[in-house]
N, C-alpha and C positions, 0 to 999 in steps of 0.2 A: 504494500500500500504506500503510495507517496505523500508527501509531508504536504501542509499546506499553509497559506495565511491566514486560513479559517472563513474570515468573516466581515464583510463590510455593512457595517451598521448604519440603516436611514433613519435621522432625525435630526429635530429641528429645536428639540428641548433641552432643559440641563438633564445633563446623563449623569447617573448614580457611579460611581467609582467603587461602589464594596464590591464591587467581585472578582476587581483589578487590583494586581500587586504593583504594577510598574505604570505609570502614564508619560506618554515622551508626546513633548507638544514644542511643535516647529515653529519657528516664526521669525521676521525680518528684522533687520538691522534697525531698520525703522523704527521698528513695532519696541523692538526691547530698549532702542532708546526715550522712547516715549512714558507720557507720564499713563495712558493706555494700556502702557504692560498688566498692568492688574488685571485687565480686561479679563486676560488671558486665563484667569483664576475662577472664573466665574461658569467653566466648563467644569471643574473637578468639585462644583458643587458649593453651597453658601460657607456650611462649615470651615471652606480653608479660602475663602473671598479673602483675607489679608496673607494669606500667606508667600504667593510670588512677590508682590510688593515688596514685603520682608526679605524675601532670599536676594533678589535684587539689590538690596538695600545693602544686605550684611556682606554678600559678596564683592562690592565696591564696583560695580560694574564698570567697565570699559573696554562697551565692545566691538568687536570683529569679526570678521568673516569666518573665523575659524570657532568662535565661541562653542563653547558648549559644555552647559552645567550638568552637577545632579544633584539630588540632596532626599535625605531621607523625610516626608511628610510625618510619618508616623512612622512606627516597628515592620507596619503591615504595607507601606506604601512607599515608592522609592518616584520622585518624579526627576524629570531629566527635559530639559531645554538646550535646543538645538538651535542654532543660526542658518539661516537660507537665504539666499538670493534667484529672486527668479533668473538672474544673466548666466548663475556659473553655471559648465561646463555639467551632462551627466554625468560622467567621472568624478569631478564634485562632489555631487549628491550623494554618490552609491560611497566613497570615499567616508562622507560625514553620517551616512547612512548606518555603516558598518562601525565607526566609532561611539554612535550615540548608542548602539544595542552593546557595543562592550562596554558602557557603564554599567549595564545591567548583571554582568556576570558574577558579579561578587552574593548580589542577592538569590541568584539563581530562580528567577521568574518564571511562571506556569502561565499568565495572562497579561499579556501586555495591551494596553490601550493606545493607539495611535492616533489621538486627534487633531483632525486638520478642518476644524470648523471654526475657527478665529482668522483666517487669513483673508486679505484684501479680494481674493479669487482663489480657486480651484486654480490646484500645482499639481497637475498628470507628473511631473519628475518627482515629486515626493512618495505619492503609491508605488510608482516604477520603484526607487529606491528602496523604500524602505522593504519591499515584498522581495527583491531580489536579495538583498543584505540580509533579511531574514531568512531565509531560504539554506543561502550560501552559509547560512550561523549553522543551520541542522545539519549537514553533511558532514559524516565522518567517515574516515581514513577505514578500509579493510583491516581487521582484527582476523589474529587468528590465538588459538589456546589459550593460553593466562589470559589477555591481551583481549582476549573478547571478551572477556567477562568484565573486563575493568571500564565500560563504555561510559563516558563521560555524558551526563544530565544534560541534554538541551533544551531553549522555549520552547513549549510546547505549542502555543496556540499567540496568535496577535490579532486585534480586531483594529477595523480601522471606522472611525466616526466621522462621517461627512455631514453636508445640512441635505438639505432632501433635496433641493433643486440640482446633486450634484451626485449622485447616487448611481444613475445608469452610466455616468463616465468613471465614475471610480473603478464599479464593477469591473466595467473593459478593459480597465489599465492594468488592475492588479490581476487576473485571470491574462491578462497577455505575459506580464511579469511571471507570474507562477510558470506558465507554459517552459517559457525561454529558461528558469532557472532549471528547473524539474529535469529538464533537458541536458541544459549542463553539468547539474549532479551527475547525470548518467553517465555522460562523459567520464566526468572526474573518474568516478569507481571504477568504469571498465579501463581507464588508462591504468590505474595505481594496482589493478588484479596483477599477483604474479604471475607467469608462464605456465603455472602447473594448473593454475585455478581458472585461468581464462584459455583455454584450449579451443579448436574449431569447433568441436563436438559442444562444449558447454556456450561457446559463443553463438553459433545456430540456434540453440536453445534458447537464447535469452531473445535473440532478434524475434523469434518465431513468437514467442512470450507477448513480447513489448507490439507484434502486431497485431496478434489476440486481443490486447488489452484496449487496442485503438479499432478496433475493425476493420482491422489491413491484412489483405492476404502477406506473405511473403513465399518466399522458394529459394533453396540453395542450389547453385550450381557449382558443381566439383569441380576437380583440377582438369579432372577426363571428359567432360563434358563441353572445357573450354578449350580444350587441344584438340 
């Protein structure tokens, strides 16, 4: 079964945050120099309405492109703010994408919240990213004996929260995202198989598999059938 980004959430309301351990909320240079920022607080619910202000505050902010916080809310909650610009580069993104999710690895997260419903517009490079870099967090290295039993904990699940009028693009984005990474997992694995493990015989297999799975015929042709 392949991993996934779970879930893109439509609404248009303040969303409840207990069910979420990690919240990672993006936003512009702009935005975080602004007296605004608080704004931003106002999605993780009333209870914690001063708290970005405060983190802000306490962290002495002065920021840049490359900014990017975390701080623990509660025991139960770890939030994390990221800096974006809509000009940079997708390499950028996926770049700052993959850093914001390794703040989270100390806490080891089961539900991550990705909300991108404070932004001036709908950013396709932010799902793109953050779905890819999440993706690329779950694949691991072939194990074998000890080595497989020792398999390190990944997130499990990430929802991402849009406003409703922005919901059938997100969809689109992040189900293109999952496709491409899902893809490149694959890759990854069958390159890092050793020679014993990825043989012709278990490599037919796995293609003939992976057409099954898509309703694709396939067919092998031999060495003798091409001479």
């Amino acid at each position: 079964m392949r991993n996934s980004y779970h879930k893109v959430i439509q609404t248009s309301n303040e969303l409840s945050i207990n069910s979420y351990d990690s919240v990672i909320v993006p936003t512009s240079l702009k935005h975080l120099k602004s007296k605004d920022f608080k704004a931003i607080a106002g999605s993780l619910g009333r209870r914690k309405s001063g708290f970005i202000a405060d983190f802000a505050k306490a962290r002495n902010i002065k920021a840049s492109k490359s900014t990017c916080f975390s701080c623990d809310v509660d025991p139960n909650l770890r939030l994390v703010t990221s800096v974006f610009e809509s000009d940079e580069s997708m390499f950028e993104y996926l770049t700052k994408a993959k850093s914001t999710l390794k703040c989270l690895d100390s806490v080891k997260p089961r539900k991550i919240l990705l909300d991108l419903r404070n932004l001036d517009s709908y950013e396709p490079k932010l799902t793109d990213s953050f779905v890819s870099a999440f993706l690329a967090s779950q694949f691991q290295h072939p194990k074998y004996g000890k080595d497989a039993q020792k398999s390190k904990k990944r997130i499990s699940k990430i929802f991402i929260a849009v406003n409703k009028s922005d919901i059938s693009e997100c969809v689109a984005d992040a189900q293109r995202a999952e496709r491409s990474a899902v893809q490149t997992n694959l890759v990854r694995r069958l390159a890092l198989l050793p020679t014993n493990k990825l043989t012709c015989k278990s490599y037919t297999e796995e293609v003939a598999a992976l057409a099954k799975q898509h309703n694709l015929k396939s067919s092998f042709i031999s060495q003798t059938k091409l001479t």
